[in-house]
C-alpha positions in Angstrom: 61.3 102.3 139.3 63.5 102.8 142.8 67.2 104.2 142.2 70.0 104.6 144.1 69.5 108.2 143.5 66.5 107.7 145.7 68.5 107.1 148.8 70.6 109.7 150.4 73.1 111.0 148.8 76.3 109.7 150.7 74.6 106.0 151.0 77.0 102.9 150.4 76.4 100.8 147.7 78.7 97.3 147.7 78.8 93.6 147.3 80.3 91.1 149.9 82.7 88.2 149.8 85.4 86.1 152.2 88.4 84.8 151.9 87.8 81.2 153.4 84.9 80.7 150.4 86.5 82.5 147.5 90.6 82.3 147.6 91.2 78.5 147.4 95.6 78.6 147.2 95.0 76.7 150.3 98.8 75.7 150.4 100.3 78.2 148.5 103.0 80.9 148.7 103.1 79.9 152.8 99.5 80.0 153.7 99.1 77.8 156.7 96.3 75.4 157.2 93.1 76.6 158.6 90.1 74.8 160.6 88.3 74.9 157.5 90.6 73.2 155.7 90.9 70.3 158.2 87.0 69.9 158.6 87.3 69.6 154.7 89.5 66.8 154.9 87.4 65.2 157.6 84.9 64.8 155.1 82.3 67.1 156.7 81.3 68.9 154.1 78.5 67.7 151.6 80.2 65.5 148.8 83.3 65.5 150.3 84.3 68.8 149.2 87.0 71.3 150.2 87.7 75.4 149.9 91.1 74.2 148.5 90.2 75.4 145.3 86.9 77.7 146.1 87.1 80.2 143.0 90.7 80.5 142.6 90.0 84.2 143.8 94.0 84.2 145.1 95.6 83.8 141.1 92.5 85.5 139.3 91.7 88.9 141.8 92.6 91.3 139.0 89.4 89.5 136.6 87.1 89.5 139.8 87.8 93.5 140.4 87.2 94.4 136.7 83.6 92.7 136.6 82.5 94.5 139.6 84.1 97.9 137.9 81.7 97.4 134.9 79.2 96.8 137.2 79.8 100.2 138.8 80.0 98.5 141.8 82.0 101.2 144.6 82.2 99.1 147.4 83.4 95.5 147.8 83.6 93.6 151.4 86.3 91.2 152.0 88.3 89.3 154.4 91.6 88.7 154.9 93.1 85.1 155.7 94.2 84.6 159.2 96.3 81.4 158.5 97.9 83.8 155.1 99.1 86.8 157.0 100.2 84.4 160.0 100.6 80.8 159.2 100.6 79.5 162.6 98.5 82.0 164.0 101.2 83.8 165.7 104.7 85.0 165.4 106.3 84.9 161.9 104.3 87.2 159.7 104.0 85.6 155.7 105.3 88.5 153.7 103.8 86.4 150.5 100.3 86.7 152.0 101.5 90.5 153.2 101.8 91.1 149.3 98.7 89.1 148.1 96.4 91.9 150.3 98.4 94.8 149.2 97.9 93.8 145.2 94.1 93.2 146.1 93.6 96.4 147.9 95.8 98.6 145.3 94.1 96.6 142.6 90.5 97.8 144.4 91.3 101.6 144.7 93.0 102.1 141.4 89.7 101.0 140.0 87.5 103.2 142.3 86.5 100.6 144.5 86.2 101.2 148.1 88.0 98.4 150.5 86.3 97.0 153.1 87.9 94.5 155.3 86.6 91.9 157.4 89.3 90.7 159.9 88.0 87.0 161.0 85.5 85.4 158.8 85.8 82.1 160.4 89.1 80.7 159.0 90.8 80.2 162.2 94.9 79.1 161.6 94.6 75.5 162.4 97.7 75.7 164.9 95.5 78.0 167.0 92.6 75.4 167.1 94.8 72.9 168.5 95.6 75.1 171.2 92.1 75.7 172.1 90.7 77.9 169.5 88.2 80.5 170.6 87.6 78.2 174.2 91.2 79.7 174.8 91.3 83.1 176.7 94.5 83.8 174.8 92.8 84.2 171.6 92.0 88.1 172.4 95.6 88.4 172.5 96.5 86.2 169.5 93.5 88.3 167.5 95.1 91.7 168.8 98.7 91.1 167.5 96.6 89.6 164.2 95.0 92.6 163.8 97.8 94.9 164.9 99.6 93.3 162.0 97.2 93.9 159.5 96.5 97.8 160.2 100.1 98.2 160.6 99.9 97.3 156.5 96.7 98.4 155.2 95.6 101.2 158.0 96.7 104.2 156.0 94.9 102.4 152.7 91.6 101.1 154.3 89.0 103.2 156.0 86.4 100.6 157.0 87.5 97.4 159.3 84.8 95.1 160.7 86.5 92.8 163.3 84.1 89.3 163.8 81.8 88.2 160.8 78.7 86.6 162.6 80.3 85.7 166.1 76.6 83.6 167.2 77.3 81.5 164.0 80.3 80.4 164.3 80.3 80.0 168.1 77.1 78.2 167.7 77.4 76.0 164.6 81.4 75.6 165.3 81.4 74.9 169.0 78.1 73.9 170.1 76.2 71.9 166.9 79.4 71.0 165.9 78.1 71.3 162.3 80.9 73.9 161.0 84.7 74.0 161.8 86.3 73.2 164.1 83.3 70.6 164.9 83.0 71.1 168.8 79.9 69.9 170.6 78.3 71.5 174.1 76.9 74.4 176.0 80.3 74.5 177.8 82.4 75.1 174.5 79.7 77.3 173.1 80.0 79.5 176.7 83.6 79.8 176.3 84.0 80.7 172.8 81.7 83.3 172.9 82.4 84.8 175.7 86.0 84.9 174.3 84.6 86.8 170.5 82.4 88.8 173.0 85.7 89.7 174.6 88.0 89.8 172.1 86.0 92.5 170.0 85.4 94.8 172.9 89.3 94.6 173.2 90.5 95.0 169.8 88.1 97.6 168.7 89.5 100.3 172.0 93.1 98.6 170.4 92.4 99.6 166.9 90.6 102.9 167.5 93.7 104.2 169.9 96.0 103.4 167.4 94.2 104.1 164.1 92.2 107.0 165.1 91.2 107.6 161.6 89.8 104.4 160.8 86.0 103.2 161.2 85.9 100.2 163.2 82.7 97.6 163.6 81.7 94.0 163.3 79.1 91.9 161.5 75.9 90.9 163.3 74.0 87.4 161.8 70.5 88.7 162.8 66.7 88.0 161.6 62.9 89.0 162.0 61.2 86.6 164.4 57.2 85.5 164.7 55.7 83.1 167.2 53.8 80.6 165.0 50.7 81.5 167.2 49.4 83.6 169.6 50.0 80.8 172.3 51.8 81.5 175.4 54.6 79.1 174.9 54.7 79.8 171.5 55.2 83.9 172.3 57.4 82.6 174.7 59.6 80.7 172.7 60.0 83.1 169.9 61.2 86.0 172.8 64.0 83.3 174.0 65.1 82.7 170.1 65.1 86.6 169.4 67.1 87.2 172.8 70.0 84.4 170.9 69.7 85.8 167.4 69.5 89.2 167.9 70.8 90.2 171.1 73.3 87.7 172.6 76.3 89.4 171.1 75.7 93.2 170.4 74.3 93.9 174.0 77.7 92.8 175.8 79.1 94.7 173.0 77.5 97.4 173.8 77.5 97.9 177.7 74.8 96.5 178.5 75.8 92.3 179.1 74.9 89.5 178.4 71.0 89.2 178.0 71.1 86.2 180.5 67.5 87.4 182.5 65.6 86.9 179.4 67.9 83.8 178.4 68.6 81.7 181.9 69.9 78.9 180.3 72.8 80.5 179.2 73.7 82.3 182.4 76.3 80.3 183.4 78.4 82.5 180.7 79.2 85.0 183.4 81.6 82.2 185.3 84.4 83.0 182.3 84.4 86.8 183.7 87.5 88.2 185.3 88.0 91.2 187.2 87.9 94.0 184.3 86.0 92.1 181.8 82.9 94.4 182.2 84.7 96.9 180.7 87.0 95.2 178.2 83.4 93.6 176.9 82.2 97.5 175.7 83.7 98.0 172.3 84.1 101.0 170.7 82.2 100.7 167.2 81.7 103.0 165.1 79.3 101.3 163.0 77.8 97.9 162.9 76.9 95.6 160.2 73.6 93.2 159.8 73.4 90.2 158.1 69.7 89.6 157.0 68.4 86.6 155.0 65.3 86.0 156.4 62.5 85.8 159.3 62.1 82.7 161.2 58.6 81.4 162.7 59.4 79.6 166.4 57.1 77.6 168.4 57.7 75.8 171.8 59.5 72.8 171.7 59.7 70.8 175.2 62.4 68.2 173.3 64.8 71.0 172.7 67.3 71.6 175.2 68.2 75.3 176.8 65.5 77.3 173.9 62.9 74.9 174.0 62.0 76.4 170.9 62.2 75.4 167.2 62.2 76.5 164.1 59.3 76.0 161.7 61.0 75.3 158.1 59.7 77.3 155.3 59.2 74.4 153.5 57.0 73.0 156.4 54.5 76.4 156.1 55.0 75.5 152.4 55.7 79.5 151.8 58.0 80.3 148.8 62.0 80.4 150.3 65.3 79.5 148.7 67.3 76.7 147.8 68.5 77.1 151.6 64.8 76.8 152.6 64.9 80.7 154.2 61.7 82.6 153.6 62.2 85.0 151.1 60.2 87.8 153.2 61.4 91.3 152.6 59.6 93.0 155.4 62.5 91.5 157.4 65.1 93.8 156.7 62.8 96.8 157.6 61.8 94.9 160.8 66.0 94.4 161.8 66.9 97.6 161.3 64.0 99.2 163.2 65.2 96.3 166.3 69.2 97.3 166.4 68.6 101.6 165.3 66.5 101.6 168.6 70.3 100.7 170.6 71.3 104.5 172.2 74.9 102.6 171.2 74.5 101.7 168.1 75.7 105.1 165.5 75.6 103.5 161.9 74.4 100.6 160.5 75.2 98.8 157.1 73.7 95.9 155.8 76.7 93.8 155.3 75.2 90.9 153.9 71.7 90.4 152.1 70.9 88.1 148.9 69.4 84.4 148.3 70.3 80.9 147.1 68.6 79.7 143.7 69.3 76.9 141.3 70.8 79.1 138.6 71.4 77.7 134.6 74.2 78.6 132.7 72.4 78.5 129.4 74.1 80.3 125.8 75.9 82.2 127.9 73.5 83.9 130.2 72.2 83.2 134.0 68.8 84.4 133.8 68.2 84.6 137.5 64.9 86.2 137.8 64.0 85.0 141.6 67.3 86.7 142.9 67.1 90.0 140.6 63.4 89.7 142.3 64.5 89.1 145.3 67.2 91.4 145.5 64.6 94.1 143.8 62.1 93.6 146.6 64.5 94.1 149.8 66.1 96.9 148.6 62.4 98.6 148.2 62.2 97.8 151.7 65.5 99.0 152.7 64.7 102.4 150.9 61.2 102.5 153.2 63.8 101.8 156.8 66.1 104.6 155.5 63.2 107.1 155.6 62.6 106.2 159.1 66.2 105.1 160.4 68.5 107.8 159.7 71.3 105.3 161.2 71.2 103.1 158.0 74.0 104.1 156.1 75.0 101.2 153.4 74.4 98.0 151.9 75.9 95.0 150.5 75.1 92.1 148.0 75.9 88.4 149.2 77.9 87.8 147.6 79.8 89.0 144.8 80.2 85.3 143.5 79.2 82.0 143.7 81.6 80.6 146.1 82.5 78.1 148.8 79.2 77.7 150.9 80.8 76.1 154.5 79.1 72.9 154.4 77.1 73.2 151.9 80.2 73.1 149.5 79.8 74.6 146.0 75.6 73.5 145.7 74.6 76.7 146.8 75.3 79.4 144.6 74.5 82.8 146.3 76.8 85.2 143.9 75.6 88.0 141.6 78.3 86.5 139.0 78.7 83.1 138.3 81.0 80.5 139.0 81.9 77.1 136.4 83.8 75.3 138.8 85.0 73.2 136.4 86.6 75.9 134.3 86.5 78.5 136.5 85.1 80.9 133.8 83.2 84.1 135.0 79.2 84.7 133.7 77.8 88.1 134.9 74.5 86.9 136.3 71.1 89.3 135.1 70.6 90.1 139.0 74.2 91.8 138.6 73.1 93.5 135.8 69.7 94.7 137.3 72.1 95.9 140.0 74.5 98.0 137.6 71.4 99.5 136.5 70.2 100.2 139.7 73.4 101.9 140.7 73.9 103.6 137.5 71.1 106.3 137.9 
């Protein structure tokens, strides 16, 4: 059986949360509102529900940290709250929410848990998005003095910062589908908010790295393995314009080397938000990067799809066996990401940030016997032990998610934690795919 021991020696073990799906305390001790929290109350979000409670994770940290201690879990992933640190995005600082990361992060290393924080995971301070959100320019500055903020507190405490969780999704879902917060629809909002993440991480990471020099910077890539659903021409053709978006739309800027507009001509008109100097704020200076890997997606050609003309063909439509969020569960996909973003000269260390599944799971006599994610889990990490023979960039990797938790719009249906979550009572029931994991780890 594969053990931890079986990877190198100095590989990073870890599960993943954020603060928008876990904290709830929307209102309290001076937290300011969040787009989140007024998409909630837009009713947006399936069955009307809201992250105003999420898992009480604010008023019951302490429990949380203890479970993942017995777990022998080293490594936990986090975010902090935007609209807690800063309540109206800007200017007065909330020393409550100041206090709430210090007693999280204290509480983490006096346990023997390594902090790792995620700046922005998607819980922009309302009072920004009224101001333009991510379409605003201004928001590079406004994440700066965020993030200036928040290493001027935790810097000398916290080696690992990643600035942007998933900057495709929620540019694409937030401002262009319009099916996340803040709701925006259009190519035009989409081109302007991602230009601006694009922007705003090459900016902060050179801010962060000149004035933390001893700190690892990076950000979080949503990525995925993708197959034409036939040989066909179009079909190939599609699937190399879907890859360009998933995979490439946001590191490659990041990196140097712009935006992938040749292979993606629909979205060239991205280059009409650049200003002299931009070419060079774009490169950032990471030191690692994460992935964020679920799945693999099959595209054909689709001529009634706007800009990709390509679409996705559903799991559940090839009738293959996927999860309760109709992904393919299809290990070979992790192997096949990290071969695609190790081959970027740029790229120096990767970690899988996120990795894990959605399944019905049953509370029954006090146990979660969740065989399909302990298999699941089981199955990728085999797979991530075969890329780490090859890939001498992977360095780490990290459950999604620690709990069950506030799923976007999903709301609390889709339960992706290793530990479960009675939202009614808010009681805590260490799942068997956490203990499979403690096991794992424990060798």
């Amino acid at each position: 059986m594969l053990k931890a021991s079986d990877f190198p020696a100095d590989f990073v073990w870890g599960v993943s949360s954020a603060a928008a799906q876990t904290e709830g305390a929307a209102s309290k001790d001076g937290r300011g509102p969040s787009i989140w929290d007024d998409f909630a109350k837009r009713k947006k979000v399936k069955g009307n529900q809201s992250p105003e409670q999420a898992c009480e994770f604010y008023d019951r940290f302490e429990e949380d940290i203890l479970l993942l201690k017995s777990l022998g879990i080293p490594n936990f992933r986090f975010s902090i709250s935007w609209s807690r640190i800063l309540p109206d995005g800007t200017g007065a600082v909330n020393k409550a929410g100041i206090n709430f990361y210090h007693k999280l992060i204290d509480t983490c290393l006096q346990n023997g848990i390594e902090p790792w924080i995620t700046l922005y995971h998607w819980d922009l301070p309302l009072a920004l998005e009224k101001k333009g959100g991510w379409k605003n320019r201004e928001i590079i500055h406004w994440f700066k003095d965020y993030a200036a903020v928040c290493l001027a507190e935790y810097g000398e405490k916290v080696k690992h910062w990643m600035l942007l969780n998933e900057p495709l999704v929620f540019t694409g879902a937030g401002y262009f589908a319009g099916y996340h917060a803040p709701g925006k629809r259009g190519m035009s909002n989409f081109l302007a908010a991602a230009y601006h993440a694009a922007l705003a991480q090459g900016y902060v990471s050179k801010f962060i790295k000149t004035n933390y020099p001893n700190v690892q910077v990076g950000a979080t890539f949503s990525c995925s393995f993708n197959t034409p659903y036939s040989l066909k021409e179009k079909d190939l053709n599609a699937c190399k314009r879907v890859d360009t978006l998933l995979n490439k739309f946001f590191i490659e800027p990041n990196l140097g080397l712009g935006f992938p507009v040749k292979e993606l001509s629909a979205l060239k008109a991205i280059n009409k938000h650049m200003q002299p100097g931009d070419e060079e704020m774009l490169k950032a200076d990471f030191d690692f990067i994460g992935l964020q890997v679920y799945t693999r997606e099959v595209i054909a050609h689709s001529f009634f799809t706007p800009y990709l003309r390509a679409k996705i063909v559903s799991a559940s439509k090839r009738k293959v066996f996927h999860t309760n969020m109709n992904w393919e569960v299809y290990p070979d996909a992790i192997f096949e990401v990290i071969k695609l973003f190790s081959a970027y000269e740029g790229v120096k260390k990767i970690y899988i940030t996120e990795n894990g599944a959605s399944f019905s799971d049953q509370l029954l006599n006090g146990r979660v016997h969740d065989f399909h994610r302990q298999d699941y889990l089981e199955k990728h990490i085999k797979k991530l032990h075969e890329a780490s023979l090859f890939f001498p960039k992977l360095k780490g990797y990290f459950v999604w998610s620690a709990t069950d938790n506030f799923e976007w719009t999903e709301g609390y249906k889709q339960r992706f934690g290793i530990i479960h979550i009675n939202y009614e009572t808010l009681e805590r029931t260490v799942k068997d795919s956490a203990y499979w994991y403690r096991d794992f780890l424990s060798n």
